[in-house]
N, C-alpha and C positions, 0 to 999 in steps of 0.2 A: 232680606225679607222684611220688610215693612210691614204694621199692623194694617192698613188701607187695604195692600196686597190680600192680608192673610183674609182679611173680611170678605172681599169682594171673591175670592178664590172658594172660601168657605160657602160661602151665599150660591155661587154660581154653581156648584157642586152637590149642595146638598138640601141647597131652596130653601134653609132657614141663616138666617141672619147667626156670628160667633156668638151671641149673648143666647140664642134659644138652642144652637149647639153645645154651649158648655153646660146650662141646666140641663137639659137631656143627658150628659154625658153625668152630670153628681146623679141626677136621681138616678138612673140607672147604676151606677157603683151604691148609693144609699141604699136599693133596694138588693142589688146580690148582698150587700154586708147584713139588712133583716132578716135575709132567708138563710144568710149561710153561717153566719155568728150568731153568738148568743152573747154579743155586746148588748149592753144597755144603747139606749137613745142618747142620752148622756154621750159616753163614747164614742157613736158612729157621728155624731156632731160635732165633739171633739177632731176624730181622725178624719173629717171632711173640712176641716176650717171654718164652720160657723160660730158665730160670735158667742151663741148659747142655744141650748135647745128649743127654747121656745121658737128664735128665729127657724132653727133647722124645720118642727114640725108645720109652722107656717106656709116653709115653704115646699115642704113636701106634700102638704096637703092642697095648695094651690095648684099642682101639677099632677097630683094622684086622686086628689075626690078625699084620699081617706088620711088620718093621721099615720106616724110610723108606727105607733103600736096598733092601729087597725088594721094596719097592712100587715106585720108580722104575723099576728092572731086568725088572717083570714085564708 
């Protein structure tokens, strides 16, 4: 399996390109981890592999409208 394969297989199957399937795929775990832990931000950035939280809420807010603690709170 080749990354080429896995793209084009990924694309051709679910209409978005591997790079907007794996952000779809963090924020959705980032968001069951706000609603269902009582992790800090800190933490859920941590256990998702970003560099620091600032990046995480970046880029969780790119993708959601809201930051994670807006989203948790709402």
């Amino acid at each position: 399996l080749t990354p080429k394969y896995l793209s084009m297989t990924v694309k051709k199957v679910t209409g978005q390109s591997i790079l907007e399937w794996i952000n779809n795929a963090v924020i959705i775990e980032a968001k069951k981890r706000l609603i269902t832990t009582d992790h800090t931000v800190l933490q859920i950035s941590e256990e998702l592999n970003f560099p620091n939280p600032s990046f995480f809420g970046r880029f969780f807010k790119q993708y959601t409208g809201m930051t994670p603690v807006e989203f948790r709170n709402s």
